[in-house]
TINUTI-347159 format. One record per atom (N, C-alpha, C, O): chain; residue in three letters; z, y, x; residue number from 1. Coordinates in nm, 2 decimals. Last residue first. Layout:
<atoms>
  ch   aa      up   north    east    i
   A  ALA       Z       Y       X  NUM
...
</atoms>
This chain:
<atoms>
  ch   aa      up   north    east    i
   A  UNK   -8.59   -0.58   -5.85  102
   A  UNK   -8.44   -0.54   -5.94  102
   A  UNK   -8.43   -0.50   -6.03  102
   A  UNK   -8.32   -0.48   -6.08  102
   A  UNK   -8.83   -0.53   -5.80  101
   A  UNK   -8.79   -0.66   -5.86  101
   A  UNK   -8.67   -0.68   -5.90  101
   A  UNK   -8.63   -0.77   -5.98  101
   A  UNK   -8.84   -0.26   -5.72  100
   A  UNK   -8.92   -0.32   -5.83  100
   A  UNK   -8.87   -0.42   -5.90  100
   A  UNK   -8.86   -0.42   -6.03  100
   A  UNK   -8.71   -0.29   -5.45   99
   A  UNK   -8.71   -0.22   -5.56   99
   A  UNK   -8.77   -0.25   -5.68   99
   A  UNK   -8.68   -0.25   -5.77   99
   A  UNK   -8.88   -0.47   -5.36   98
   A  UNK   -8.78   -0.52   -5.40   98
   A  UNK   -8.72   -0.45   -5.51   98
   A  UNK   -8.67   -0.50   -5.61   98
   A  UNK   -9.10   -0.29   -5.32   97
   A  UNK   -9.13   -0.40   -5.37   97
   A  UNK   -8.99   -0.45   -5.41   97
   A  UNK   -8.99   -0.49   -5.52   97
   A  UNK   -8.98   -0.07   -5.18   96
   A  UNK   -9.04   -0.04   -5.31   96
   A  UNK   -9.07   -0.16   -5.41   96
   A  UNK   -9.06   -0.15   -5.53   96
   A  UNK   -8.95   -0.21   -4.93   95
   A  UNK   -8.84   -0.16   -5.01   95
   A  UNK   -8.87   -0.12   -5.15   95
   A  UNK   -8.78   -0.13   -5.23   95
   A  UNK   -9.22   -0.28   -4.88   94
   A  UNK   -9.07   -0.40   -4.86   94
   A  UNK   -8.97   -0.35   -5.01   94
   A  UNK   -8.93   -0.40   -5.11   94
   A  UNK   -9.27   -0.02   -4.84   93
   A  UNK   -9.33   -0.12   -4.91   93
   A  UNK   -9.27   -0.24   -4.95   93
   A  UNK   -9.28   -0.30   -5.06   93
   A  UNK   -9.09    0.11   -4.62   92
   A  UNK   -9.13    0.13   -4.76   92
   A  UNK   -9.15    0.07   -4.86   92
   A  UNK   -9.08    0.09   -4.97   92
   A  UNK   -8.97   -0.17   -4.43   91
   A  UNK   -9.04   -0.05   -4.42   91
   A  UNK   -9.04   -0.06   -4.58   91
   A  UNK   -9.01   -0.15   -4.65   91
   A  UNK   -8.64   -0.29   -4.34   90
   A  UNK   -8.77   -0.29   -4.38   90
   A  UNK   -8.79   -0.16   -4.42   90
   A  UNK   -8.71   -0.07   -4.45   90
   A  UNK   -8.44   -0.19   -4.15   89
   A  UNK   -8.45   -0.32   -4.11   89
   A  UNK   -8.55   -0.38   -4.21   89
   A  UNK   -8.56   -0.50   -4.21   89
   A  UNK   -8.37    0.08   -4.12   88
   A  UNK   -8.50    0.06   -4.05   88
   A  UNK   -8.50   -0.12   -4.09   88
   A  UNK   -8.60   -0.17   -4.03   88
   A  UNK   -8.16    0.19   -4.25   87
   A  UNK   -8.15    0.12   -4.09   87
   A  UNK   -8.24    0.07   -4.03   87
   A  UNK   -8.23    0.02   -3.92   87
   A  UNK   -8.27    0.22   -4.48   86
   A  UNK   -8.21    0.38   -4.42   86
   A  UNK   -8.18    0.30   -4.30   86
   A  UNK   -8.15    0.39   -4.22   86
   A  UNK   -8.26   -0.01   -4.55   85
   A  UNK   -8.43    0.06   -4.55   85
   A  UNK   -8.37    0.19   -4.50   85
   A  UNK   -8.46    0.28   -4.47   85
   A  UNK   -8.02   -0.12   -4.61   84
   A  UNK   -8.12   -0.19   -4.50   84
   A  UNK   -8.22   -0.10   -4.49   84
   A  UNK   -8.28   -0.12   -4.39   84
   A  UNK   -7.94    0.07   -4.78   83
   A  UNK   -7.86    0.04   -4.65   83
   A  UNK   -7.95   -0.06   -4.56   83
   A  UNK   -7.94   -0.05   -4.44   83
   A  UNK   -8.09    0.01   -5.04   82
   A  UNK   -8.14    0.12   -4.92   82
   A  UNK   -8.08    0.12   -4.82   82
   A  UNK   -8.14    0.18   -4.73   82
   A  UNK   -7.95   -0.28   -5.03   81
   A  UNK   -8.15   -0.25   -5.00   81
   A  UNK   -8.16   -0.08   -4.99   81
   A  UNK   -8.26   -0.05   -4.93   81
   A  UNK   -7.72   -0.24   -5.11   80
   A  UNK   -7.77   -0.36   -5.00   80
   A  UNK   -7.91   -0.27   -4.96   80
   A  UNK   -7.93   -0.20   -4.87   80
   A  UNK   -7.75   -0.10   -5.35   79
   A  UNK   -7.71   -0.04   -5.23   79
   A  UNK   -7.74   -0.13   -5.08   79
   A  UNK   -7.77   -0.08   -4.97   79
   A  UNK   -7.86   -0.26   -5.54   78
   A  UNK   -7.95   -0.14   -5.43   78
   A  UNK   -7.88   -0.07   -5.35   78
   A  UNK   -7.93    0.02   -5.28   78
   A  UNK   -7.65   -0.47   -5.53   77
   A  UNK   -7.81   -0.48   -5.43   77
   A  UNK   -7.89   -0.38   -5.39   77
   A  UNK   -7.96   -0.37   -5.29   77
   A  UNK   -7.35   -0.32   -5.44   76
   A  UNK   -7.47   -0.33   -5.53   76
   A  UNK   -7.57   -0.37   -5.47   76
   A  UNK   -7.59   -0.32   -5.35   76
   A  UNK   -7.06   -0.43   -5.28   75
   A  UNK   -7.22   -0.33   -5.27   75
   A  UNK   -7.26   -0.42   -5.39   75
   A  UNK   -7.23   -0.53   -5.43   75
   A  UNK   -6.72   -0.41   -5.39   74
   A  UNK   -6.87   -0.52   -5.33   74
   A  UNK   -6.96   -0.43   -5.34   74
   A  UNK   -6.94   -0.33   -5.41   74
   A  UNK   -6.52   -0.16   -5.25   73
   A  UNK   -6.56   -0.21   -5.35   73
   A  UNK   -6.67   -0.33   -5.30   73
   A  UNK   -6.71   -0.33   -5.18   73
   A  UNK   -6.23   -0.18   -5.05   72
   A  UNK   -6.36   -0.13   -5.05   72
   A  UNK   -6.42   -0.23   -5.18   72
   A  UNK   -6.38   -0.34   -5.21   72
   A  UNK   -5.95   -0.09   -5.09   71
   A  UNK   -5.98   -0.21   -5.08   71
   A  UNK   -6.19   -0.15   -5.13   71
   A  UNK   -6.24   -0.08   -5.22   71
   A  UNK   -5.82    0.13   -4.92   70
   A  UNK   -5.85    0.11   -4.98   70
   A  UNK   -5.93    0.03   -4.97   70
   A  UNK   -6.00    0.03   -4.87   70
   A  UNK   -5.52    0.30   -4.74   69
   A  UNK   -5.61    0.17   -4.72   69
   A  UNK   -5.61    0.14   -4.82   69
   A  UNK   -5.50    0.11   -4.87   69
   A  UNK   -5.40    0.60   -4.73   68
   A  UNK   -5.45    0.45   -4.79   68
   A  UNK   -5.56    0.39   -4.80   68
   A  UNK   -5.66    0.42   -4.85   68
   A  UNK   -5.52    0.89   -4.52   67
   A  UNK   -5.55    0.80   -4.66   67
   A  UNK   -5.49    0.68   -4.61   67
   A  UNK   -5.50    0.64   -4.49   67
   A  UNK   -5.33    0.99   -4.29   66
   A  UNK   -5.39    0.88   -4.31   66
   A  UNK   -5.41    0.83   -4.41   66
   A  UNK   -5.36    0.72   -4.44   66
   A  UNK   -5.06    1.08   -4.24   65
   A  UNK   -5.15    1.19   -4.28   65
   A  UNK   -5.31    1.07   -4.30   65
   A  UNK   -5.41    1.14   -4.33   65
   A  UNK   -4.75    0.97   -4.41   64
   A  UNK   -4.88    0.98   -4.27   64
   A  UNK   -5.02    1.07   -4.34   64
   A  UNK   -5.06    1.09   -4.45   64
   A  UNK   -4.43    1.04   -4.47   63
   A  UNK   -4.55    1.02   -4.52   63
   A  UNK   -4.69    1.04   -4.40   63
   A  UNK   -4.70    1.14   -4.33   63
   A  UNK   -4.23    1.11   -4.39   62
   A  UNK   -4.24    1.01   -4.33   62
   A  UNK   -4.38    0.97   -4.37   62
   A  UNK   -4.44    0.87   -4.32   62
   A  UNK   -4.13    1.29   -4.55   61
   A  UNK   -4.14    1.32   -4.42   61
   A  UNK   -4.22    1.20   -4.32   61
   A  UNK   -4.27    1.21   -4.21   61
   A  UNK   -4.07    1.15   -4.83   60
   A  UNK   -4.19    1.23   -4.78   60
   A  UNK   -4.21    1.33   -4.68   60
   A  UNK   -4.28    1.42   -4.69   60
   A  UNK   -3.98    0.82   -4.74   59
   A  UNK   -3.97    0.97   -4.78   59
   A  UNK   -4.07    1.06   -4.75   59
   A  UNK   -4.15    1.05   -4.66   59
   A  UNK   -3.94    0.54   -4.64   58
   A  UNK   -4.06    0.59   -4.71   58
   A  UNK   -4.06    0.74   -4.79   58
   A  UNK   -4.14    0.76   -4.88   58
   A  UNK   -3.80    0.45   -4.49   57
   A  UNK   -3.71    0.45   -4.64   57
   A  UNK   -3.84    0.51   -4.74   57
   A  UNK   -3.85    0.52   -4.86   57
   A  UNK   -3.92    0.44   -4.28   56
   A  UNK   -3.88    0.27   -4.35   56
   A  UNK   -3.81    0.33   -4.46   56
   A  UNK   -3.74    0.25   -4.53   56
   A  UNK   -3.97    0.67   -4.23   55
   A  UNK   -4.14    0.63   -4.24   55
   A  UNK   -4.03    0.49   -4.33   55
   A  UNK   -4.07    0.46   -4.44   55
   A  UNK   -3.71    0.79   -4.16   54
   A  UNK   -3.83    0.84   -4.25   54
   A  UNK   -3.92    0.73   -4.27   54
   A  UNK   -3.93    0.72   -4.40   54
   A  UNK   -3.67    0.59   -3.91   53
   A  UNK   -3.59    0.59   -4.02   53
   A  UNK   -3.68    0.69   -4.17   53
   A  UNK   -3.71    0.63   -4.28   53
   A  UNK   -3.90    0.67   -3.79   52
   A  UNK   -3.87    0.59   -3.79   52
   A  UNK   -3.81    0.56   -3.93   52
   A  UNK   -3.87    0.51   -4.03   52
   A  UNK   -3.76    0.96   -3.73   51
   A  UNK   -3.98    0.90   -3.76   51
   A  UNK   -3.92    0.77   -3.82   51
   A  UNK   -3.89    0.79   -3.94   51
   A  UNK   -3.54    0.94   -3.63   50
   A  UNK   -3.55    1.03   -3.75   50
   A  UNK   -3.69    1.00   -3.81   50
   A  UNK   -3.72    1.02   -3.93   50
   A  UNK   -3.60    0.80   -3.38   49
   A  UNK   -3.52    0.75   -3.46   49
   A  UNK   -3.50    0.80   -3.59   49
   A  UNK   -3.45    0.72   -3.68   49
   A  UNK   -3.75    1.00   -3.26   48
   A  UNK   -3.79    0.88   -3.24   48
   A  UNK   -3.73    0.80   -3.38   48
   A  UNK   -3.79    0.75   -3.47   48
   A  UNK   -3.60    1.23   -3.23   47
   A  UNK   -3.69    1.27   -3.29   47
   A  UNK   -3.75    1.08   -3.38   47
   A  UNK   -3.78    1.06   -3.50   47
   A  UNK   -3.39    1.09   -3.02   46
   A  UNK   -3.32    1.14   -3.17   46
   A  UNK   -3.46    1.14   -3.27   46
   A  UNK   -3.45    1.07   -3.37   46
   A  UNK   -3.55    1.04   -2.81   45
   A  UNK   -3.49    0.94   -2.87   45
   A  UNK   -3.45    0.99   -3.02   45
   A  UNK   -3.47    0.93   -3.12   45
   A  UNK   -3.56    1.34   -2.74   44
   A  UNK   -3.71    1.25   -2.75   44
   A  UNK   -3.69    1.08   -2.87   44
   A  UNK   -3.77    1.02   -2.95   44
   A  UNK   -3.32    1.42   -2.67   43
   A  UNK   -3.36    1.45   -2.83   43
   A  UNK   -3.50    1.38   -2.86   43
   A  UNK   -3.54    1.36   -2.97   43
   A  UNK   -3.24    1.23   -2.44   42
   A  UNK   -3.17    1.23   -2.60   42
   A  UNK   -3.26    1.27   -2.71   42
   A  UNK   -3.27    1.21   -2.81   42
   A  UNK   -3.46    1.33   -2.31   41
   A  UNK   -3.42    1.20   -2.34   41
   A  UNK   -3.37    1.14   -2.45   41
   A  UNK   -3.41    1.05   -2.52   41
   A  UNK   -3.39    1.59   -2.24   40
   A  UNK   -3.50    1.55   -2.28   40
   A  UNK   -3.52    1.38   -2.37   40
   A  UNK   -3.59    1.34   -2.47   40
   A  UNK   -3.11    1.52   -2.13   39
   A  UNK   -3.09    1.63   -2.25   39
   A  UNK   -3.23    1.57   -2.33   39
   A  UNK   -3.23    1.51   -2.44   39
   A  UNK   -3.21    1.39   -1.88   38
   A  UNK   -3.08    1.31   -1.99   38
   A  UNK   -3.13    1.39   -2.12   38
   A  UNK   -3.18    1.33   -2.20   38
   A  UNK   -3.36    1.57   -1.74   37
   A  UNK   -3.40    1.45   -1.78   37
   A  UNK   -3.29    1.39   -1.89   37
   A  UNK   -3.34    1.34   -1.99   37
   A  UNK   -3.17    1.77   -1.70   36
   A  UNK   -3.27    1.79   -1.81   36
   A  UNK   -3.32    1.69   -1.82   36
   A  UNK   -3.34    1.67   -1.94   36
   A  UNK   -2.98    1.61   -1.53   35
   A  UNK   -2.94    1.68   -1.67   35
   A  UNK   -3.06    1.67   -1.79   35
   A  UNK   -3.06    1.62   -1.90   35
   A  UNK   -3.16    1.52   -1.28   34
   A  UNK   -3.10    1.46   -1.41   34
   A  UNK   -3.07    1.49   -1.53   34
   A  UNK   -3.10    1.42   -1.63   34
   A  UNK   -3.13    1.85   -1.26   33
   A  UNK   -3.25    1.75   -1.28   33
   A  UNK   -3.20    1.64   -1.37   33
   A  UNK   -3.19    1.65   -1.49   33
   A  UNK   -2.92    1.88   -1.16   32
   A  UNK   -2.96    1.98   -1.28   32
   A  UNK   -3.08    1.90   -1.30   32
   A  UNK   -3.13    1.93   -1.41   32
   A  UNK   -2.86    1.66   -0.93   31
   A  UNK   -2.76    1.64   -1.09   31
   A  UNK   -2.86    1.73   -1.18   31
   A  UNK   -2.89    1.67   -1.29   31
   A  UNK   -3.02    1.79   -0.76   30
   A  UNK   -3.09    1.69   -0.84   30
   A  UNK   -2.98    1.64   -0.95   30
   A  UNK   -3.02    1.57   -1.04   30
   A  UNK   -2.91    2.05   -0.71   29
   A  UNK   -3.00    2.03   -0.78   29
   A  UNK   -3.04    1.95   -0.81   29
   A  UNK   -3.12    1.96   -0.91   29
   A  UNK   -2.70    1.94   -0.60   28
   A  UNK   -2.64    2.01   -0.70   28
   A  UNK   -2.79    2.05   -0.80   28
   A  UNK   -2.79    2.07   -0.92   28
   A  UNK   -2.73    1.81   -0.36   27
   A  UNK   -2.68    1.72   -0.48   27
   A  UNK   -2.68    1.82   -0.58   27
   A  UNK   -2.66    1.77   -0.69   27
   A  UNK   -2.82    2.05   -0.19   26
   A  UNK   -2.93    1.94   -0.27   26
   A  UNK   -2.89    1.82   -0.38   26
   A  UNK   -2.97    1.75   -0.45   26
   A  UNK   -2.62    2.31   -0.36   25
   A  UNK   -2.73    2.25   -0.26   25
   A  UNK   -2.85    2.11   -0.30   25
   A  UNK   -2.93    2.09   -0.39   25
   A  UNK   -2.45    2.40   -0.53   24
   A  UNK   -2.59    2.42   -0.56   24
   A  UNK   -2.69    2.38   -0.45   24
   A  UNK   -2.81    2.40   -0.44   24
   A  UNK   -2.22    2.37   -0.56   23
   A  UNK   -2.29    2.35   -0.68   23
   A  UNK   -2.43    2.35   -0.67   23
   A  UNK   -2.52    2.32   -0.75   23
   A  UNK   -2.07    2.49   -0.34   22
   A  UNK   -2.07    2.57   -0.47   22
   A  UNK   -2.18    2.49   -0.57   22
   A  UNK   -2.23    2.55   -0.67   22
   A  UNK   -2.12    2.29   -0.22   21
   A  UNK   -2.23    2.41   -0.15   21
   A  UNK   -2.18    2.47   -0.22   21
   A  UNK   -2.22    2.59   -0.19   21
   A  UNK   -1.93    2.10   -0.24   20
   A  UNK   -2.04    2.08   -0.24   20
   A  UNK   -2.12    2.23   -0.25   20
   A  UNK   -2.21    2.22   -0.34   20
   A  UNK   -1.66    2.40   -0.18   19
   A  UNK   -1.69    2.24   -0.28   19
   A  UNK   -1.81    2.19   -0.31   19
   A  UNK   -1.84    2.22   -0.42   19
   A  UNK   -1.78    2.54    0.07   18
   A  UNK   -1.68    2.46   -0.03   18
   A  UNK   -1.73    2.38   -0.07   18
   A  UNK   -1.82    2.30   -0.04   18
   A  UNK   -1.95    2.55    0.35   17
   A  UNK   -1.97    2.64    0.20   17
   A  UNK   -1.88    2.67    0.12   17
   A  UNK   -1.86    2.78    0.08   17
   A  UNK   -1.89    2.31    0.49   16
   A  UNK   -1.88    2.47    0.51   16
   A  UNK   -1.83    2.54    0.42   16
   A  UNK   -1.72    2.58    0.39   16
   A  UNK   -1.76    2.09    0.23   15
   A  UNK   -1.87    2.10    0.33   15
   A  UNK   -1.81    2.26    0.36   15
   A  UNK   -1.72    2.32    0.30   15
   A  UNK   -1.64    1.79    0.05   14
   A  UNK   -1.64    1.96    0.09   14
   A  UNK   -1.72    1.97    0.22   14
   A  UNK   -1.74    1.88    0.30   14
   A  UNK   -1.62    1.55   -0.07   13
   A  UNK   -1.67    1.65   -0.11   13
   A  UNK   -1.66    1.80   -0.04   13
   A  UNK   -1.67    1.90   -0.11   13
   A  UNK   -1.30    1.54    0.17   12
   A  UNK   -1.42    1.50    0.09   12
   A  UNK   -1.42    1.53    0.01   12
   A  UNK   -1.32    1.57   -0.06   12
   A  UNK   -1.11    1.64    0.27   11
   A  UNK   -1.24    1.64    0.31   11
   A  UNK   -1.34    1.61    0.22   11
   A  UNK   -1.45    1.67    0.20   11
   A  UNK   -0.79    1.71    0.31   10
   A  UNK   -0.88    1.64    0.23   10
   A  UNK   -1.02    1.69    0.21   10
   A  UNK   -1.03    1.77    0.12   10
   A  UNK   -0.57    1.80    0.52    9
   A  UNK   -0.67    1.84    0.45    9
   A  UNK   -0.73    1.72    0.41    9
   A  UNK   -0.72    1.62    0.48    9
   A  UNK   -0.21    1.82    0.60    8
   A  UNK   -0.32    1.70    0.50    8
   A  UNK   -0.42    1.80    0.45    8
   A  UNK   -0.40    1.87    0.35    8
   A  UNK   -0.05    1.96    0.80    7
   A  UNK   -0.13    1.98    0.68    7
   A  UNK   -0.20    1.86    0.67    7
   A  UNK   -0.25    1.82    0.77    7
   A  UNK    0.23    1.92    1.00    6
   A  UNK    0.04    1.90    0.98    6
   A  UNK    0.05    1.89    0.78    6
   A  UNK    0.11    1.84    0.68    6
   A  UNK    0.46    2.20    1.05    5
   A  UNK    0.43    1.99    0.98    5
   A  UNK    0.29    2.04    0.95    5
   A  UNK    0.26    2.15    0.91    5
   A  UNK    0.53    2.32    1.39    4
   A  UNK    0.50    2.31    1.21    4
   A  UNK    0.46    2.14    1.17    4
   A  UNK    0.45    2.02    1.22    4
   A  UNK    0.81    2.21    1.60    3
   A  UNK    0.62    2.23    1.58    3
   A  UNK    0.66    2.22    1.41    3
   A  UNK    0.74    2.16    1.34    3
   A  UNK    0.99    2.48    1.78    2
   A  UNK    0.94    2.37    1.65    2
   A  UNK    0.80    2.40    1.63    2
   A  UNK    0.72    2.49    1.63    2
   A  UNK    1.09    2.52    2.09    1
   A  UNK    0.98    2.54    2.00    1
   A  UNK    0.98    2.43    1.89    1
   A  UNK    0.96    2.32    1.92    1
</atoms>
């Protein structure tokens, strides 16, 4: 009787199924996880980097929806003095009297 020559199986990675479940057991869903995390990642970074680059060349993508910062003018005294009398911090007569004297 001749004996056959042993086979070399190679094991690893392989289970029952095949080749890791076919892809789809529990390594095969958290690789599709990572995936979408990687994919999300990239274009979150891509979006990031196109703002960015917009906003420092100053194009009109990059433009903010945020009036300019404007240098506020000085108040007028009557504006001082109804800004105090519309905050209660003098009554009428205060204010009529000052009014007066301006």
């Amino acid at each position: 009787m001749t004996e056959r020559p042993r086979e070399v199986v190679i094991t690893m990675m392989w289970d029952a199924d095949g080749y890791w479940n076919n892809g789809w057991g529990w390594e095969g869903w958290v690789m599709f996880v990572f995936m979408i995390v990687f994919v999300v990642a990239v274009v979150v970074a891509v979006v990031f980097l196109l703002r960015y680059l917009a906003l420092a060349t100053g194009s009109a993508a990059g433009v903010s929806a945020q009036p300019p910062m404007a240098h506020p003018l000085p108040e007028s005294p009557k504006d001082v003095l109804k800004r105090r009398y519309a905050a209660g911090e003098i009554d009428r007569e205060e204010y009529l009297q000052i009014l007066g004297d301006l």
